[in-house]
C-alpha positions in Angstrom: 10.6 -9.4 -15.0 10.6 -6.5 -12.6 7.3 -5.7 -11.3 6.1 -2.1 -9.7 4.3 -1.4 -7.1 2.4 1.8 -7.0 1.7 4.0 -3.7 -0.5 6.9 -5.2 1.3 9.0 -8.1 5.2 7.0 -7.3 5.9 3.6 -8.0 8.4 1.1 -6.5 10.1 -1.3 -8.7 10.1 -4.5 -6.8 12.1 -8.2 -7.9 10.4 -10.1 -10.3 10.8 -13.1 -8.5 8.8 -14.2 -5.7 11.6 -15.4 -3.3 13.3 -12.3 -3.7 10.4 -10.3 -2.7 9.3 -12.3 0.2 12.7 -11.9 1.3 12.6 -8.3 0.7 9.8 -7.9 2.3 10.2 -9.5 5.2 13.5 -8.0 5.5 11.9 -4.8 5.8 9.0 -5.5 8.4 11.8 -7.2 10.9 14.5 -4.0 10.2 10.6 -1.8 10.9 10.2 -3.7 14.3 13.8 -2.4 15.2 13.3 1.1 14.1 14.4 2.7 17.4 17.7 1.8 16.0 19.4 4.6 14.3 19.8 3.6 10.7 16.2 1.3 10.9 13.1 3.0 10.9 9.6 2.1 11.3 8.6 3.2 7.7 9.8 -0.4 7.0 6.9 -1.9 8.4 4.2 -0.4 5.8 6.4 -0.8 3.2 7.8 -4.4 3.7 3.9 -5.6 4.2 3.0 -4.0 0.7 6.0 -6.0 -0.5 4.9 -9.0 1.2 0.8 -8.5 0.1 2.1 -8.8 -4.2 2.7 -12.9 -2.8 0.8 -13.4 0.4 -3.5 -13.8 0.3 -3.7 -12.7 3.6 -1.5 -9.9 3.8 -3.3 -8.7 0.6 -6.8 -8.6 2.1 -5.8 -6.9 5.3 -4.0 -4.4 3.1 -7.4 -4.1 1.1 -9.4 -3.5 4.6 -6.7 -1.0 5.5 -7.3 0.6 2.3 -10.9 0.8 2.2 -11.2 2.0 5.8 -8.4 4.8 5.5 -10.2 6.1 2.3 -13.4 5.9 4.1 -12.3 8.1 6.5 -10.0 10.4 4.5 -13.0 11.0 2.6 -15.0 11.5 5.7 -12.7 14.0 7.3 -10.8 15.6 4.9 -12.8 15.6 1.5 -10.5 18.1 0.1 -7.7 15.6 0.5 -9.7 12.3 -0.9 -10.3 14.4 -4.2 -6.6 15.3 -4.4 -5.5 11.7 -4.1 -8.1 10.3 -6.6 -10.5 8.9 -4.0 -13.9 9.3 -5.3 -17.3 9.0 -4.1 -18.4 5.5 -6.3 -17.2 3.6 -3.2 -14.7 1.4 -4.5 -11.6 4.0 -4.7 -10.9 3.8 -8.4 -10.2 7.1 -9.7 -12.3 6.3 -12.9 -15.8 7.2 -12.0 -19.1 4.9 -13.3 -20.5 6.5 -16.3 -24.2 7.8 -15.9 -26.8 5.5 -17.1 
């Protein structure tokens, strides 16, 4: 089963199988660390920890802090941004937003 993971309006597909993926993933974030090299880069890094977070607990919540304090302060500093990529003011970053009651 291949899984996707979505980074606002794309998705990645990503292996199915959690080996693969951690070895994907880490893959990346080492090839990110050399990314003065000329074919590396370090656009690895952010990508090879959102590979790593689908498996790891603890790369998962500090991608979730990450996530919560760049929308904060995208929304903070450049609202007209936050409401293009779906951030919206019910705090929690969903683009659904809570019915009124």
């Amino acid at each position: 089963m291949t899984r996707r993971v979505r980074i606002g309006n794309h998705s990645l597909k990503v292996p199915g199988s959690p080996t693969a993926r951690r070895l994907l993933g880490a893959g990346l974030v080492v090839g990110g660390i050399l990314g003065f090299l000329p074919i590396l880069g370090f656009w690895m890094v952010p990508l090879g920890l959102l590979i790593l977070s689908i498996d790891s607990k603890l790369v998962r919540r500090w991608r979730r802090r990450m996530e919560v304090r760049h929308g904060a302060w995208l929304k903070r500093r450049y609202p007209r941004v936050a409401a293009l990529l779906g951030l919206n003011n019910n705090g929690n970053g969903n683009r659904k937003s809570n019915p009124k009651r």
